[in-house]
N, C-alpha and C positions, 0 to 999 in steps of 0.2 A: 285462146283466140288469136286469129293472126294480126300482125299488124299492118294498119293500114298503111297504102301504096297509091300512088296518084301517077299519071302520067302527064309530065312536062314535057316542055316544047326540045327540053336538051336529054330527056328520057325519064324512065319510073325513078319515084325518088320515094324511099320507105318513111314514115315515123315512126312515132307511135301512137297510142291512144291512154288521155289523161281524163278520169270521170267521162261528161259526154262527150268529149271532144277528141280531136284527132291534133297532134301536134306536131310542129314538123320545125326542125332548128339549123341555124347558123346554116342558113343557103347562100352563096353567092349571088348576087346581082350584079356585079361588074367586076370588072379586072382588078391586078392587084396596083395599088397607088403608090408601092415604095419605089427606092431608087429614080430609076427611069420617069419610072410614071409620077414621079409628085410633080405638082402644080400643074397639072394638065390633067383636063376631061376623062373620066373613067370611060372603057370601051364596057360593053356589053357581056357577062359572064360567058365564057365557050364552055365550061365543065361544072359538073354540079357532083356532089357526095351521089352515090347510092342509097348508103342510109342516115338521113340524118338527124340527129341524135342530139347532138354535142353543139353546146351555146360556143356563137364564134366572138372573136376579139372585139374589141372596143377601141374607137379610134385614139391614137397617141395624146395624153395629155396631163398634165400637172395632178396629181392626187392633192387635196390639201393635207394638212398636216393635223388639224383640230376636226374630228369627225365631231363633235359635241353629246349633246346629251342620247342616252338608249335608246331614248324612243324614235331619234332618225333613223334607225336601223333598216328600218324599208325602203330606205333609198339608198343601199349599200348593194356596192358589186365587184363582185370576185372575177371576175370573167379578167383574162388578160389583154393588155393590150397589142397591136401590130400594125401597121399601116396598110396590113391586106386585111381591112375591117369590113369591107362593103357585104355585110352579109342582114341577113333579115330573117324573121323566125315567122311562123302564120301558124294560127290558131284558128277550128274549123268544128263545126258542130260534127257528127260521125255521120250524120243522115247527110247527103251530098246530093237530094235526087231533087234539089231545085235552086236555081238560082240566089243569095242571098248578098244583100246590102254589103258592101266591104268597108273597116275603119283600117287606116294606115295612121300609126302614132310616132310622132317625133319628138324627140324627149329634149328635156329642158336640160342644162346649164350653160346655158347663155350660148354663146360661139365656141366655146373653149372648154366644155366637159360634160361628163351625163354618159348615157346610153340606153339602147333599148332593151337589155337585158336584167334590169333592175326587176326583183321579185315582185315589186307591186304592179308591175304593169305585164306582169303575166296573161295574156288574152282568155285565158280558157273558160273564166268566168262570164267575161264580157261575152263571147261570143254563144255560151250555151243559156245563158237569160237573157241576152240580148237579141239572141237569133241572129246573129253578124258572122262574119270571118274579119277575124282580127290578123294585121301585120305591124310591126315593131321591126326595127331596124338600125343600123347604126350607119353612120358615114363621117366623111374628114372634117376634123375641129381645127380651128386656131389656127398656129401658121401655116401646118398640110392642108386644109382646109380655105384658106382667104387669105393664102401673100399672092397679090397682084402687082405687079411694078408697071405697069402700063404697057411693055413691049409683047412682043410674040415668043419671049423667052416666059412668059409663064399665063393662063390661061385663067380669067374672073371667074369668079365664085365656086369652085369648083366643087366647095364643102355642099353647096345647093343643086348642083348640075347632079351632085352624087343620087342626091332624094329625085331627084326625075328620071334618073338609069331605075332605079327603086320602085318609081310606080310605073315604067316603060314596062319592068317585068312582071308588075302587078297587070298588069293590059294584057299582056300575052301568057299568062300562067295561072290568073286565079282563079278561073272557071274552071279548072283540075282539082281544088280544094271546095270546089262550090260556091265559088263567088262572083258574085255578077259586075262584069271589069267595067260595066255602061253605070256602076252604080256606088262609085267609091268618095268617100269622107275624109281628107287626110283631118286629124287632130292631134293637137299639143298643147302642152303646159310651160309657161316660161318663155326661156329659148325656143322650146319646141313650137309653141304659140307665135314668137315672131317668124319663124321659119315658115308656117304655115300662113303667114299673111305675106311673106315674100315672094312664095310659090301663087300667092295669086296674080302674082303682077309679072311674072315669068313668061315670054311666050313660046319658052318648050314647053311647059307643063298645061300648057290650055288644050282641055279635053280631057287631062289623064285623071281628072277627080272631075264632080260636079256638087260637093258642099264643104264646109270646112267650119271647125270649131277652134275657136281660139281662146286659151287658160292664162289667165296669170300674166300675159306678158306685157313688158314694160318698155318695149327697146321698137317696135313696130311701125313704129311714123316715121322714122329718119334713118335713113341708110346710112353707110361712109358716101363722100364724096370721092372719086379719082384721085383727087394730091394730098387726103388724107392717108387714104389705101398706100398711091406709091409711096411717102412721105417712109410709111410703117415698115413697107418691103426694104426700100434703102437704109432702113436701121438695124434689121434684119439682119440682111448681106453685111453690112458692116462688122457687126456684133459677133458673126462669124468669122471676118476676116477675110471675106471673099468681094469681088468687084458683082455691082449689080447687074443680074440679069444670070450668072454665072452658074447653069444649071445643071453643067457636068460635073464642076465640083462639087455643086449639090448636092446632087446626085448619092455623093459619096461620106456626107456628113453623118453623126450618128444621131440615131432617132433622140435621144435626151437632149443632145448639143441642139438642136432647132429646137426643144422645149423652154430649156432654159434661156438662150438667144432670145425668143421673142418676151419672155419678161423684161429682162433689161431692155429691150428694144422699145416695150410702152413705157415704162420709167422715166426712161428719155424722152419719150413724145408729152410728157404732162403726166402722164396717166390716162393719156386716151387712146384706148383701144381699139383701133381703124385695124383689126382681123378680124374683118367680119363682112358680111353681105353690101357688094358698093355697087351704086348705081354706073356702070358701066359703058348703058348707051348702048348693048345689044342682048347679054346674059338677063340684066336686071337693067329694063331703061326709064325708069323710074322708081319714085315710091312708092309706096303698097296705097295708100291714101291719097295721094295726088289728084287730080281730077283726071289725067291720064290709067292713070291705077285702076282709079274707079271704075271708069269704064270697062278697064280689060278684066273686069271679077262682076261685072253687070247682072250675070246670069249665075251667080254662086251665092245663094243663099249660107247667112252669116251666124252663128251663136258663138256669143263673146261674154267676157266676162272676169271676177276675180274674185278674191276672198276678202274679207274687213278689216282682217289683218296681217296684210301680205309680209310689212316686214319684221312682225314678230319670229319669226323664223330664224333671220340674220342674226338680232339682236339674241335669240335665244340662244345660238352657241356658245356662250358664256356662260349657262347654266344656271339653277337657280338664285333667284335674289335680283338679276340682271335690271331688272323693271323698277327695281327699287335704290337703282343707282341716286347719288346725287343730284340735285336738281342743276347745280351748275356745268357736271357732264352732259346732264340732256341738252341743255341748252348750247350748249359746246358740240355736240351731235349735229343738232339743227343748221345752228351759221355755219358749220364744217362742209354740211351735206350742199348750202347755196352757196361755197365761197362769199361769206359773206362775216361782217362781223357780231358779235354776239347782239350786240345795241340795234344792229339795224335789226334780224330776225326777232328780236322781245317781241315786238306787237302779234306778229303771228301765235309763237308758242302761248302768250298768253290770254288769245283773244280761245285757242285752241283748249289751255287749261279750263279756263271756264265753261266751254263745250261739253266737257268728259264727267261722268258723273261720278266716276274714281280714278283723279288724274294724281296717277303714281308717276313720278319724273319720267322710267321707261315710258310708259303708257301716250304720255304727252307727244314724246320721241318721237316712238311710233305708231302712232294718226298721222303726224306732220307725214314722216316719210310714207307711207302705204301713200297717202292722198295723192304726194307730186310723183309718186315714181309709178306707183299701177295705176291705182284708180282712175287718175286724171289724162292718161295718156288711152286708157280703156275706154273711158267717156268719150273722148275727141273719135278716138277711129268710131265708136258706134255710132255718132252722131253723124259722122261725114257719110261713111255708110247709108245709116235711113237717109238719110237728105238729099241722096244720090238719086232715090227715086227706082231702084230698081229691083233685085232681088230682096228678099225680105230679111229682115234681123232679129234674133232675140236675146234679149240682157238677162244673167245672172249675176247672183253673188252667193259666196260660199258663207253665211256667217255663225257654221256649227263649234262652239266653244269648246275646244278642246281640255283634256282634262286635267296634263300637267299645272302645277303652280297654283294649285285653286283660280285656274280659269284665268292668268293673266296671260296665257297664249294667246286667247281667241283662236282665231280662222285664221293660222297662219298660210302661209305660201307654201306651195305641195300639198295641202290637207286635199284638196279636189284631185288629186290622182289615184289614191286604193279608191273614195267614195264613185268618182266613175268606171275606175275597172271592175269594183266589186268586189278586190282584194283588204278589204278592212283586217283580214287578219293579222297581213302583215303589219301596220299597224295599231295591232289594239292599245300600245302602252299611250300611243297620241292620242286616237279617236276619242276613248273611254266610252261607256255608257255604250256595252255589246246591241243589246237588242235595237234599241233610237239609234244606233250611229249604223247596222245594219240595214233597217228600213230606210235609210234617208237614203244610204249607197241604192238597195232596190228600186228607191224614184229618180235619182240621179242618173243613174246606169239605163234602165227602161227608157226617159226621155232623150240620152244622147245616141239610143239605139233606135227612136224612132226618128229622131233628125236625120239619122243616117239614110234612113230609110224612104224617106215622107220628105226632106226639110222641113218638117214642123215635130219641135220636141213636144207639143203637145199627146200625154198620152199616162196610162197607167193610173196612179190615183193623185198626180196632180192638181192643183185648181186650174183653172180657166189661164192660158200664158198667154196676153195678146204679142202680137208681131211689137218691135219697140219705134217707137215715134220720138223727135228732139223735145217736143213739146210737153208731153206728159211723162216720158222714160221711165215707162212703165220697168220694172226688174223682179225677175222669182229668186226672191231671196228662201233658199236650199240650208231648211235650220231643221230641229226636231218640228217643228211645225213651218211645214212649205209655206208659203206667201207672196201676195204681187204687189209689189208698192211700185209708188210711183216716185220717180228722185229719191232714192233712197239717201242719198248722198247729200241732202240740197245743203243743208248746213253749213256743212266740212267744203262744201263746195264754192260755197259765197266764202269764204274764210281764205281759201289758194289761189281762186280764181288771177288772184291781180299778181300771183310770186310765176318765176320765171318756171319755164317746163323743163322736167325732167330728158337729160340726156347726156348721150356718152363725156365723159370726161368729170362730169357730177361724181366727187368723191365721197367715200360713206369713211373719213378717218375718226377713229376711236370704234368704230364697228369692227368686230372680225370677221372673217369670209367663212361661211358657212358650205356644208359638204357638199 
């Protein structure tokens, strides 16, 4: 059989064909971002492969050092890195003879790491029982990604300017793969998820999608401010040994020196992280939720959401037993995680121990954390959202028990990325329970491919999903048995409501950093 060939707007570009789908890898969307080009606007791809085959680089950035337990394994990526990362891969049913829904995925590790080449978010699945064309993508992280110093020596957000050169070419090329460019979804997880509520408040990117799903993420209400942003760039430049602004010699530093630079450079800042998405005043002129936000995403119908146990994850790169730490670490976790001291946070952990119907010290931990850092920053945008009065919303939650530890994972953070793309396989040592943890990916996958389609994930063998209201918050909790509760939360909710919100510079010490 020959392989399939499409014709783009810069000429025929070969794949090939994976089961039903047609695949097509590591294309360029924009120019290359080293030297010259760091901290400034990617231009527009001029040359594409002939054939393309071969998964492209992943943008510059810190590997950890603890991959943790086997079962993260589906979140592992070989791919190398290079600063000419701006490439994107599209997955496409082989039948091309009508228009179909497009998802564009932005993958999580925060500002600072990830990519779209990771085996679980393979598209070919999603897009041949989804009916979609699927794109994945990579773009600038961390300091190539979000050093702004304020002046016209370097150019805001440029890690996000990257993702709208991304779907500019999605506009002009994906009806060659069969995709309908009037018809595009961007979604992500994590990072990928605040990215995707950045992009709403963008006004290059108004037009170039019209729905958006947002996973997991915890960082999405509050941008950097300006003298955050430059505050980071001038420690930067320093950290190098260069005067700010100083982009010739830039220029010329090597790609690990500006890695390692901007660690020391947030060390120095506290520990807070301002490389990342700052409200600017033109790129990004607000917040994604602001009442101005709101508005400019009016017409963008919303599914949001998270998992039960988002920071079982973190906590789990430790390995087993982790849950069964000391009760006066956990509680050392908690005041660590509020800057605060251990006497003042007691009343929470232990208003929370009493909540928990097996509170193992871990366990206590993490409810506290999952609640201030996802759940409760998840709640707030869904609420501002419906309340907006405009486009409609609908709430999940992931709370499929995963199977390491005899079930003290829960619903960690990630578990909702193979269950939407449909790739469980690469995680089966997490999921457990082949056949239940398949079916669920089958309703999970089917409803984020009729949002795509409809904005309404209503579909497939679901119950009944109303749109989500402040009032009753209604949520399809995504278990072996689907379900619609209303406030799933309310509990754990009256219990954080009055402790401070989750945000940058919130340190997680005695936790380790997870892959």
């Amino acid at each position: 059989m020959p392989h399939p060939v499409v014709e783009t707007r810069l000429g025929a570009i070969e794949g090939r064909f994976h089961d039903a789908t047609m695949v097509f890898r590591g294309i360029p969307y924009g120019t290359d971002t080293g030297r010259e080009g760091r901290l400034r606007h990617a231009g527009p791809a001029t040359v594409q492969p002939a054939v393309a085959t071969d998964i492209g680089p992943r943008a510059p950035q810190v590997v950890p050092e603890g991959r943790g337990p086997s079962f993260y394994s589906f979140l592992a990526d070989p791919s190398p890195m290079s600063e000419d990362c701006l490439r994107l891969n599209v997955f496409a049913p082989r039948d091309a003879d009508r228009p179909r829904p497009v998802m564009v995925w932005l993958h999580g590790g925060a500002w600072i790491s990830g990519s779209g080449n990771r085996p679980c978010v393979h598209g070919s699945v999603l897009a041949e029982r989804g009916d979609v064309v699927v794109v994945t993508l990579n773009h600038r992280l961390n300091a190539f990604g979000f050093t702004w110093d304020g002046t016209e020596a370097s150019d805001p957000n440029v890690g996000m300017t990257d993702i709208v050169r991304a779907l500019e070419w999605v506009r002009d090329n994906i009806a060659a793969f069969g995709g309908d460019p009037g018809c595009v979804t961007i979604f992500g997880q994590s990072g990928g998820g605040a990215k995707v509520s950045v992009l709403m408040a963008m006004p290059s990117a108004k037009g170039l999608f019209h729905r958006a799903i947002v996973q997991s993420a915890s960082l999405q209400i509050d941008m950097a401010r300006p003298e955050g942003a430059i505050r980071c760039a001038e420690l930067l430049y320093d950290e190098l040994g260069l005067a700010p602004g100083n982009r010739a010699a830039l220029a010329g530093v090597p790609m690990e020196a500006i890695l390692q630079a901007r660690l020391r450079a947030v060390e120095r800042n506290g520990g807070i992280d301002d490389f990342r998405p700052v409200v600017d005043g033109t790129v990004l002129p607000c917040d994604p939720f602001s009442r101005e936000g709101l508005e400019m995403h009016r017409d963008i119908p919303l599914l949001i959401g998270s998992t039960k146990n988002e920071m079982s994850f973190f906590l789990g790169v430790e390995g087993e037993g982790v849950f069964d730490m000391p009760e006066a670490r956990a509680r050392r976790i908690v005041a660590d995680f509020f800057t605060m001291t251990e006497a003042e946070t007691a009343p929470l952990y232990d208003q929370v121990r009493a909540l928990l119907d097996n509170p193992k010290p871990g366990l206590v931990a993490e409810a506290i954390l999952t609640d201030i850092r996802y759940s409760r920053n998840c709640r707030i945008s869904t609420d501002l959202k419906a309340d907006h009065g405009s486009a409609p919303v609908w709430a999940y939650r992931v709370d499929w028990t995963c199977a390491p530890w005899g079930g003290d994972l829960g619903a960690p953070h990630t578990v909702c990325i193979p269950l939407a793309f449909g790739t469980t396989h690469t995680a089966r040592e997490m999921l457990g329970r082949k056949a239940e943890a398949d079916a669920l990916s089958d309703r999970m996958l089917t409803a984020w491919a009729s949002f795509a389609g409809t904005g309404d994930p209503n579909a497939g063998t679901l119950p009944d999903w109303p749109a989500y209201d402040s009032a009753r918050r209604p949520t399809m909790i995504f278990d072996a048995d689907c379900r619609v509760v209303d406030d799933p939360a309310r509990a754990m909710r009256t219990l954080t409501e009055p402790w401070p919100r989750f945000r940058v510079g919130m340190m997680l010490k005695g936790v380790k950093r997870a892959v």
